[in-house]
C-alpha positions in Angstrom: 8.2 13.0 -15.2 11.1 13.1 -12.3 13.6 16.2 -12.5 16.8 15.6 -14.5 15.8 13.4 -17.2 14.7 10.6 -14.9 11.0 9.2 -14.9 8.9 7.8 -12.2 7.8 4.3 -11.9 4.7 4.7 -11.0 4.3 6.3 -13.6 4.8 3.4 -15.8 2.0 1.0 -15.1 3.1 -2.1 -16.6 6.4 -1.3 -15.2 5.7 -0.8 -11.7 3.9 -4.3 -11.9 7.2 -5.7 -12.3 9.0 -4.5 -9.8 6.1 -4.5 -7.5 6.1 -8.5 -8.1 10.1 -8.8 -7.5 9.7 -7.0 -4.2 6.8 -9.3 -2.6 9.1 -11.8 -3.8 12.1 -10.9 -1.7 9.9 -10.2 1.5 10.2 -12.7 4.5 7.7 -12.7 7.2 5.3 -15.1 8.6 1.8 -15.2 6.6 0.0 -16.2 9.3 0.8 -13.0 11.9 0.8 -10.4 8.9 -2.6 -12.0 7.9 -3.8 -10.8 11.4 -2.2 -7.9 11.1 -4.4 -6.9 8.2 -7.5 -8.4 9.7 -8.0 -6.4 12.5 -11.5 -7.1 14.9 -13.8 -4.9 13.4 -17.0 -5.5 15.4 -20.5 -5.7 14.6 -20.7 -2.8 12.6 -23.3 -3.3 10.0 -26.9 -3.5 9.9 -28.0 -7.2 9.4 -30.4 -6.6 6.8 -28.0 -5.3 4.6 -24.4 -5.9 3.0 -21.0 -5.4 4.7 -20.1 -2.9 2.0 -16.1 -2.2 1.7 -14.3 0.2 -0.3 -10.8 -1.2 -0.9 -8.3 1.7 -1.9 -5.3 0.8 -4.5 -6.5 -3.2 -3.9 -3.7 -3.9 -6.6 -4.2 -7.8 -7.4 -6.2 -8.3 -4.8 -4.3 -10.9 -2.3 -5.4 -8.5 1.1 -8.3 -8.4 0.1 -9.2 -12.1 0.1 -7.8 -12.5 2.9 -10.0 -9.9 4.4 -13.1 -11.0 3.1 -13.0 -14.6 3.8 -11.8 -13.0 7.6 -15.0 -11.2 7.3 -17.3 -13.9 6.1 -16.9 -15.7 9.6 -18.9 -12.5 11.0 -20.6 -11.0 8.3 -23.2 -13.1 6.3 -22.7 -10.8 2.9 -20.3 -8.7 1.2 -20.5 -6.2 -0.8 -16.9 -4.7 -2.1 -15.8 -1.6 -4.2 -12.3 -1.9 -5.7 -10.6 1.4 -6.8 -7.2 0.0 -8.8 -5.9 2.4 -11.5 -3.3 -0.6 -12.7 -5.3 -2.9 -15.8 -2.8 -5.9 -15.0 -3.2 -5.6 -11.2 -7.3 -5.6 -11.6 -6.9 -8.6 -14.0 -5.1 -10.4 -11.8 -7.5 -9.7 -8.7 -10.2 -10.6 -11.0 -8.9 -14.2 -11.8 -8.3 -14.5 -8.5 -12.0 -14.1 -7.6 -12.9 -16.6 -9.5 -10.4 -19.4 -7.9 -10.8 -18.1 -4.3 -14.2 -16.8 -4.0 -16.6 -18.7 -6.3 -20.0 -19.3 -4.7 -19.2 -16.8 -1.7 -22.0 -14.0 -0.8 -19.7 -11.6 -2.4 -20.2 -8.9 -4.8 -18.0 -6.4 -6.4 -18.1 -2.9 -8.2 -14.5 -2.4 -10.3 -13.6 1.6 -10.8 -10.3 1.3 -13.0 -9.3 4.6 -11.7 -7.1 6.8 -8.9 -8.1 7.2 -5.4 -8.2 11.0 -6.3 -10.5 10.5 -9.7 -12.8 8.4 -7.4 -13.2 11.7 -4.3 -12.6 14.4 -6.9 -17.2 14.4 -6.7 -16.7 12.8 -2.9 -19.5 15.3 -2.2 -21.9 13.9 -4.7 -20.8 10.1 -3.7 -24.1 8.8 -2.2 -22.8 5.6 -1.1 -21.3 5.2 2.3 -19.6 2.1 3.4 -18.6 0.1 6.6 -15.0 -0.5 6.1 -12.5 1.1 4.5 -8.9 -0.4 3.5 -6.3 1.4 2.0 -3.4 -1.0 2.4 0.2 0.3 1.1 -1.7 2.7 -1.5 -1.4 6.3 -0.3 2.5 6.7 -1.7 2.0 8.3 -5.0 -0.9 10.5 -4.0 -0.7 13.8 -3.9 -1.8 14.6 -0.6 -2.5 11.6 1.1 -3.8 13.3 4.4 -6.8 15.2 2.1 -7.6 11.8 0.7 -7.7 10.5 4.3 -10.5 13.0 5.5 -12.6 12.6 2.3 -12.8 8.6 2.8 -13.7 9.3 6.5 -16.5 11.2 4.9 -18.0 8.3 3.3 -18.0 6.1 5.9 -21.2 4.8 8.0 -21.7 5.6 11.4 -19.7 3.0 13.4 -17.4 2.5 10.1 -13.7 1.9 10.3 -11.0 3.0 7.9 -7.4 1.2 8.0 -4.5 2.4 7.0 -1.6 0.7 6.6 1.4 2.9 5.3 5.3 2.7 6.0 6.8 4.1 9.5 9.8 6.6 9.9 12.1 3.7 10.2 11.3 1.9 7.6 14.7 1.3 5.8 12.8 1.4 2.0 11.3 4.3 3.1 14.5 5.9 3.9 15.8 5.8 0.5 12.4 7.2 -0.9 12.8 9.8 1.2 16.3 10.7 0.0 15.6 10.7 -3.5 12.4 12.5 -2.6 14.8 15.1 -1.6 16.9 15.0 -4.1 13.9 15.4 -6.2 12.4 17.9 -3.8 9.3 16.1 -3.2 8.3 16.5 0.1 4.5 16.0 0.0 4.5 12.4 1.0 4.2 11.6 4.8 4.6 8.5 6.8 2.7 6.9 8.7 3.9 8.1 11.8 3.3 11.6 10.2 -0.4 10.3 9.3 -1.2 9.1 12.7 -0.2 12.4 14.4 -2.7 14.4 11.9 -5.2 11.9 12.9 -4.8 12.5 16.9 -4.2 16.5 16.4 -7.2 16.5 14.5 -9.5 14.5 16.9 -10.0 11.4 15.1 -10.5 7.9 17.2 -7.2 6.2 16.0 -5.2 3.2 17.2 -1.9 2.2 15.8 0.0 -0.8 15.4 3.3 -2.0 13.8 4.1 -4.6 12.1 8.1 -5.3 10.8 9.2 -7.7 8.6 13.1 -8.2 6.4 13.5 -7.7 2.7 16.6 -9.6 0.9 18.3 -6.8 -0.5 21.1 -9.0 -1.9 20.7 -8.4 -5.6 20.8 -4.8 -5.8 24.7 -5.1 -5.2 24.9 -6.7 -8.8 24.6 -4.4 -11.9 23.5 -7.1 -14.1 21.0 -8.7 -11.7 17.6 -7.8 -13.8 15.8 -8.2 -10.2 18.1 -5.9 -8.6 17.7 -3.4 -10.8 14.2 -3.8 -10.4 14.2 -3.7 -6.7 16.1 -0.6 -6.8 13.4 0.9 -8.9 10.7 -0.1 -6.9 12.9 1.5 -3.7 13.3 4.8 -5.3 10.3 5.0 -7.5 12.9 6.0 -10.4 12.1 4.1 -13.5 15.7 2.1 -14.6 17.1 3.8 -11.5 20.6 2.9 -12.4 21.2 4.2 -16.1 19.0 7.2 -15.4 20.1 8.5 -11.8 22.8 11.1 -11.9 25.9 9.4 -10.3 25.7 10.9 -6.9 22.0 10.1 -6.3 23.2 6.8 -7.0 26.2 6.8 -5.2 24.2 8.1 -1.8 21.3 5.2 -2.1 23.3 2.5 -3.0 26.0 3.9 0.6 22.3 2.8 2.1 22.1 -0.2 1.0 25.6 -0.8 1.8 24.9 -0.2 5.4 21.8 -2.6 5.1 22.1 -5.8 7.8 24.2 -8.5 6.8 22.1 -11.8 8.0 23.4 -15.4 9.0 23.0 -16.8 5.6 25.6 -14.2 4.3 22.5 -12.2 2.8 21.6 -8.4 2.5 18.4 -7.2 4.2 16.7 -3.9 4.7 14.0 -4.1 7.8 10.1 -3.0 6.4 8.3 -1.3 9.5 5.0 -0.3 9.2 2.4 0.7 11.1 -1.4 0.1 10.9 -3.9 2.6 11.8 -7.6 2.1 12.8 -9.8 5.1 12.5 -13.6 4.4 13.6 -15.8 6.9 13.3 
């Protein structure tokens, strides 16, 4: 629960499903570069005799990660994959999708319908160790991300890689988070600019790259656009944002969204920038 009668939306499962779908909507980039983007050269890093074993972090309906794998599968021979998603609908989703996209692939996988932190809260009595580790756009709502980000180093295999991908400073959505983060006074969430200098202070082999893309923003100027609303939701992680906000919380995110860039086609647009981080170990 959010201070001043206000709820989060990640809080709200089914919820956050909704709004999460309306914002992939509205995102404009070419497939084809942010598909490399997530599939980074990983090398040899296996063992032949053995799986390439994955841990995917917050793998909501699983669209990454079958990009990954089938990325993979021109390398790897087999595939072993454990998928931590604490949202039902999400896991559903990424399990139809198995069955359409990867039927009769050398591909295997463990579901844990549970949180990143549930999954490490034993990390010391985890026996498996895996090659790769992916946690893309799923380290927002945890409660210290950077702890979670030295326990998954832990479990990987020597040679491993862990990626992050996570929102940078000037990321426009992340902007608004942080102000009603403030407003909020949740500060425990870092970005990944603030990840990637942990990572380098703390010795860790890490190499960044960013990635930017636009969001249409449009709707969130109309009260009674159900997607706006939604979008706004998804922006501030506020659950109905707009009937449960006090007035000058809303008054300062939606002066942000004024100031958003006005495109060619008369259109609102914020600019996603985020940045991808390779840790090898």
């Amino acid at each position: 629960m959010a201070a001043g009668g206000m709820s989060l939306l990640s809080d709200d499962p089914l919820s956050y499903a909704d709004a999460f779908k309306v914002y992939q909507k509205q995102l404009f980039y070419c497939t084809e570069n942010y598909n490399e983007f997530i599939t980074p050269a990983i090398g040899n890093i296996r063992n032949n005799q053995e799986p390439l074993r994955i841990l995917s972090v917050g793998a909501g309906t699983g669209n990454y990660d079958c990009v990954i794998i089938d990325s993979l599968l021109e390398t790897f021979t087999e595939i072993h994959e454990t998928v931590i998603e604490p949202n039902d609908s999400h896991t559903a989703k990424f399990q139809d999708r198995v069955k359409s996209e990867m039927k009769g692939k050398p591909v295997q996988f463990d579901w844990r319908h549970e949180k990143v932190e549930e999954f490490l809260e034993n990390h010391d009595l985890i026996k498996e160790r895996f090659h790769y580790i992916h946690c893309i756009h799923s380290l927002y709502y945890c409660h210290d991300p950077v702890d979670i980000i030295t326990k998954l180093h832990e479990l990987l295999l020597e040679d491993g890689v862990l990626m992050i991908i996570h929102q940078s400073e000037k990321d426009d959505v992340r902007k608004i988070y942080t102000e009603v983060g403030k407003y909020l006074k949740n500060t425990e969430n870092p970005c990944g600019d603030d990840m990637l200098k942990y990572l380098k202070s703390h010795g860790y082999l890490c190499t960044p790259k960013y990635f930017s893309y636009d969001i249409d923003i449009s709707q969130c100027f109309d009260k009674k656009s159900k997607e706006g609303n939604l979008l706004l939701d998804f922006f501030t992680d506020v659950a109905d944002f707009r009937n449960t906000a006090p007035r000058d919380l809303q008054e300062s995110v939606m002066n942000m969204v004024k100031w958003s860039k006005l495109g060619d086609d008369r259109c609102h647009y914020f600019r996603d920038v985020v940045v991808r981080l390779l840790v090898r170990k």
